[in-house]
N, C-alpha and C positions, 0 to 999 in steps of 0.2 A: 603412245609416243615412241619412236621407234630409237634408238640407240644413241644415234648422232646426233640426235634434235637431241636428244634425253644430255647427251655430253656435252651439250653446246650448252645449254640450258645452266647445269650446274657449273659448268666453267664462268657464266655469267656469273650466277649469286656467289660462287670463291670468290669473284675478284669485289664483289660489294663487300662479302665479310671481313677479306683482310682489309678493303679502304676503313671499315670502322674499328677494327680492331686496332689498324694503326694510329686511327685518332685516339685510342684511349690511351694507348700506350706513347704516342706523343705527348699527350697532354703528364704523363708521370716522368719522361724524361728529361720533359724541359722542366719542370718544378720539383723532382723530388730532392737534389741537392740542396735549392734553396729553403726546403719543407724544414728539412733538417737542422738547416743552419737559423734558421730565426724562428720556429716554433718550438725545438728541441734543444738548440745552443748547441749542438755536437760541435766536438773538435775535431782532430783528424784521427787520432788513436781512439777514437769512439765509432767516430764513421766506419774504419778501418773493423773493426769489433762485431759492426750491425750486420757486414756482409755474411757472416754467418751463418744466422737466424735465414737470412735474406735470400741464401743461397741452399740452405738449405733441402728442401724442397726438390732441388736440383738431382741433391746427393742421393733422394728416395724415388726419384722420376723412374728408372725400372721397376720397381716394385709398383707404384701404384701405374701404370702403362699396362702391364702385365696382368693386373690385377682388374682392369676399364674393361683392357682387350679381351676377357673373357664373358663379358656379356655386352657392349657395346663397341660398333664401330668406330671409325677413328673420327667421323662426321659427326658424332655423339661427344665423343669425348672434347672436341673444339667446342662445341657448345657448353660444356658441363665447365671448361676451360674460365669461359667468357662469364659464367658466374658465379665463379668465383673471385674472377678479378674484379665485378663489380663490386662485390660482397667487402672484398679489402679493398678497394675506393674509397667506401660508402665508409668504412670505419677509421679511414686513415682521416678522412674527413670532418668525422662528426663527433669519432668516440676516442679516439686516441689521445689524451690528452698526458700522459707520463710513457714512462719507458715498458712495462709491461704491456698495454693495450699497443703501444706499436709495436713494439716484434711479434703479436699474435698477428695483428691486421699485415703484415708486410710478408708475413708467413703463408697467411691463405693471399693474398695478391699475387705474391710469388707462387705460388703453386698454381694456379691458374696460368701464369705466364708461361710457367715451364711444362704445364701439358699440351696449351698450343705448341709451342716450338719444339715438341716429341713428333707430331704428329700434321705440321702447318705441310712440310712438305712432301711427306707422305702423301696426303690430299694433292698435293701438284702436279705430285710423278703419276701420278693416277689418271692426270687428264692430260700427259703429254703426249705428242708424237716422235716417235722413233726418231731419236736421234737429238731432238728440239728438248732434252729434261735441261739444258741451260736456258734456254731462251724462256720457258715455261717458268720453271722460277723466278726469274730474272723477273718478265713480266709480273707477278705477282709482289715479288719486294717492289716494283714500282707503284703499283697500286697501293703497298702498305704505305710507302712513301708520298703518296695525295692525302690518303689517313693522315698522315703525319702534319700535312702542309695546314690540313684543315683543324687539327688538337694544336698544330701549336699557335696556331693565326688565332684562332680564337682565346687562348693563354694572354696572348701578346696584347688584343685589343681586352680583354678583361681584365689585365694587371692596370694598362694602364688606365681604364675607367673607375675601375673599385679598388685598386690595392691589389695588393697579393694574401686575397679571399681564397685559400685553401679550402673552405668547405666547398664554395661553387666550382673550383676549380677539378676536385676529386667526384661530387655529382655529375658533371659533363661527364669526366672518365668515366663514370660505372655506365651513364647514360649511353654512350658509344660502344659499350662492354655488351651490354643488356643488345643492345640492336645487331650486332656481331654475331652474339648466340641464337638470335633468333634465327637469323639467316642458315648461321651451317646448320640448323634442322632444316631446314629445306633441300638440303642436300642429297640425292639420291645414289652416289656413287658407293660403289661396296655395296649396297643393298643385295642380299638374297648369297652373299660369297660365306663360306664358311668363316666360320671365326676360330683360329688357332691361337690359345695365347701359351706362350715357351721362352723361356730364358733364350736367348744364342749369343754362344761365346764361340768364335771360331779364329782357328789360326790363320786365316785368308784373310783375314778382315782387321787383320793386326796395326796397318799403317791409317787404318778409319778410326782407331782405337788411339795413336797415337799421335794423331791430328787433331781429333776431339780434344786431348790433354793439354796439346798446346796452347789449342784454340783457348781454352778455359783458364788456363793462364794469363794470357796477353788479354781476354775478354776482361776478367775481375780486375786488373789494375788500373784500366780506364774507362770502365766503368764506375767504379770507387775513387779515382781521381783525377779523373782526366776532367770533366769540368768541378770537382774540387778544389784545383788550383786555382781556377779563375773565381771563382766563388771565396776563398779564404784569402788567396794570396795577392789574387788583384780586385776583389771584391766588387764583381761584376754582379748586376742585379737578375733579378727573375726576367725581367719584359729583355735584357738583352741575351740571356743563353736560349729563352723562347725564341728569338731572333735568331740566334746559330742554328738550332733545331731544326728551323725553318728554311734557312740555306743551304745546308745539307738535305733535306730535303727534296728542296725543287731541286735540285742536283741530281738526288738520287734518280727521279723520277726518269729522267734521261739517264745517268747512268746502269741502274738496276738492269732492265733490260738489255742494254749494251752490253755488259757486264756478261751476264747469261749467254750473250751469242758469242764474246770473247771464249768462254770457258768451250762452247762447243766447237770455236773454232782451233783453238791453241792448246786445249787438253787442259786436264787439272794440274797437273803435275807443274807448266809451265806459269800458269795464274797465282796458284797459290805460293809459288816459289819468290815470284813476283811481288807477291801482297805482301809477302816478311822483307821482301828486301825495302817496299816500302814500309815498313812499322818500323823497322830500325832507326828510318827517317824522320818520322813524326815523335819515336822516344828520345831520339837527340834534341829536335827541337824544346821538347818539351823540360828539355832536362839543363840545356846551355843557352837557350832564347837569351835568357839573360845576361849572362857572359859576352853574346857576340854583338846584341842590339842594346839598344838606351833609348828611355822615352818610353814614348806610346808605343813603338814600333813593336815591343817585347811583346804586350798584349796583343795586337796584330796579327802577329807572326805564327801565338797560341792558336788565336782564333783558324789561321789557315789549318792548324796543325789538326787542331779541333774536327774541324770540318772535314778533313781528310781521311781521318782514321772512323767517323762515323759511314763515310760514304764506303769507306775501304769493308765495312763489317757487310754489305753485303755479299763478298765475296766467301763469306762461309757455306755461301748455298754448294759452292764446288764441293766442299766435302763429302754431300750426299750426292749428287750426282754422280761421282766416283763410285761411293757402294753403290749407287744403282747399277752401274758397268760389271759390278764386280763380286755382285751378288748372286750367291747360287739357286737361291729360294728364294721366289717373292715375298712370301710368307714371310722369309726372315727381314725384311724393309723396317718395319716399322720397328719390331722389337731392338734391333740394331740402330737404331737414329735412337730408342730409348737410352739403350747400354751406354751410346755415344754420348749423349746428353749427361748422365751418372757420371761416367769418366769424368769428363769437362768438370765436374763439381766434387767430385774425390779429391782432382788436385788443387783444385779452384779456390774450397771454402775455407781453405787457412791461410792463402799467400794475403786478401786484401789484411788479416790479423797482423802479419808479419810484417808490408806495407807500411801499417799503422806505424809500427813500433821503429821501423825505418826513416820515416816522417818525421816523426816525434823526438827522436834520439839522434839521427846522420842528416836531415832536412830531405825535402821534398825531390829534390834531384836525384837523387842515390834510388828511388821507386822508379825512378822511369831508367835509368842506367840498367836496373834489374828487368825492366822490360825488354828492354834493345836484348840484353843476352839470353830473354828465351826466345826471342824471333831468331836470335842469331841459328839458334836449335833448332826453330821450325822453319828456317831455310835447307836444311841440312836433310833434317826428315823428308818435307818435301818432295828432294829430289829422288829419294826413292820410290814412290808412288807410279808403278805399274799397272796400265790401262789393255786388259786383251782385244788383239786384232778382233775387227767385224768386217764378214765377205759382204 
């Protein structure tokens, strides 16, 4: 099979692996809040506490990347990825029944999670065309985003047929995990290329270092409570945040790849500048909804907010698209989206702690006030993010 057929090929089975990959990973974002909240009773200073463990994983993602990277490729390591997300599926499901078996299981899930997204778009940049590394991502968060349409469609009609039956619910995820894996071994790209695995820390690559940090700041607060709110404080069910999931989704699906041709057509610099001035929007709302609306309206308004800042999270593919620009060594790609990923959860793994205790003690609003003022920072950063000319 000669090159182009051979790229064509595997460009096919990426966008099958991410479709199922994002099904599993749909099917945990639309439930794992509410996992929490009625089989575990968490409060918020608990929830706040679990991102830890949770994130974990994150904190050590250069080390084990580095450590993959020296005897498998990155088409390997998505796969090795995928099972172990099943693996903590399969235990969040059947075995976790007190607080020690879920931080192991949510420990290996998360790990899993954060070896694909070391190496998801590493695999993209790989099969892009010159000039097209937005449009390529882009397209592929769309296809994650079908994954998603299809984990949480099937959530939504399962909640409401059986209940909110977490064991069948984390089976599907492992089942979509397990079919994921199989696929990126199918995968021929990298095959036969040397394998360098090396730390890179470099001063060129300072404002990808300090995008990452951002990113992992504003990423853990609404993650940890961004549909916690609606879950504790307007005590919205499983079958309806599966429904948000889901709108945000077919969203994405259309936007994802819009998105990517934005980035290549407007630069990073200008998108992601963009995307904080929007987060500041969606922390206000989330933070004074209440204040300016009455009624239903308030939860409404979440819900928009909701929906916005999920669809807005595709725009972290800009980050890496940038070090692609700005990258002196191919070689150095992946290990660099590694170090990237580390950062992210160096400053990431204490703030949902501190979140907690902000909740808990000043209320709910004062976490998202704290959100708005790091966007306010990663507008600022931002706009320093210099892209070199190309003849």
């Amino acid at each position: 099979m000669n090159q182009p057929s051979r790229a064509a090929t595997d460009l096919k089975i990426l966008f099958a692996a991410t479709l199922l990959f994002g099904a599993a990973n749909g099917i945990f974002s639309a439930t794992f809040n509410n996992y929490l909240s009625e089989v575990h009773q968490l409060d918020a200073e608990s929830r706040g506490w679990l991102e830890f463990p949770r994130e974990f994983p994150g904190f050590l993602i250069i080390l084990v990347s580095l450590g993959l990277l020296a005897f498998m490729r990155e088409t390997k390591m998505a796969a090795a990825a995928m099972l172990l997300t099943a693996a903590g599926a399969l235990g969040l499901g059947f075995v976790a029944r007190d607080m020690a078996p879920l931080v192991v299981f949510i420990i290996i899930w998360s790990l899993g999670d954060h070896i694909i997204f070391s190496v998801e778009d590493a695999i993209g940049l790989r099969l892009a065309k010159e000039g097209g590394s937005g449009r390529r991502l882009g397209q592929l968060g769309g296809a994650r985003n079908l994954g998603t349409i299809a984990g949480v469609g099937l959530i939504y009609l399962m909640a409401r047929a059986v209940g909110n039956r977490y064991d069948i619910f984390y089976l599907a995820a492992a089942a979509f995990a397990l079919l994921a894996g199989m696929a990126y071994l199918q995968l021929k790209t990298g095959k036969g290329e040397a394998r360098r695995s090396r730390f890179v820390f470099k001063k060129r690559y300072g404002i990808y270092y300090a995008i990452s940090a951002l990113f992992g700041l504003r990423k853990q607060i609404f993650l940890a409570f961004g549909a916690w709110v609606l879950v504790k404080i307007h005590h919205v069910d499983v079958a309806t945040i599966a429904s948000l999931y889901f709108i945000a989704a077919v969203l994405g699906v259309v936007a994802r790849p819009l998105l990517g041709d934005v980035i290549d057509w407007f630069g990073e610099r200008a998108v992601l500048a963009a995307d904080e001035i929007l987060i500041i929007l969606v922390c206000l709302a989330y933070a004074f909804a209440g204040d300016i609306f009455s009624g239903s309206t308030v939860v409404h308004v979440l819900y928009g907010a909701f929906i916005l800042d999920s669809v807005l999270f595709a725009l972290r593919i800009a980050r890496n698209t940038y070090l692609k620009k700005i990258v002196e060594d191919p070689q150095d790609l992946t290990p660099t989206m590694a170090l990237g990923v580390t950062i992210d959860h160096v400053v990431a793994m204490s703030l949902p702690i501190l979140s907690g205790y902000i909740w808990a003690h000043l209320g709910f609003r004062w976490v998202f006030v704290l959100a708005a003022t790091i966007a306010v920072a990663g507008f600022f950063v931002c706009l320093r993010i210099r892209v070199p000319r190309t003849s």
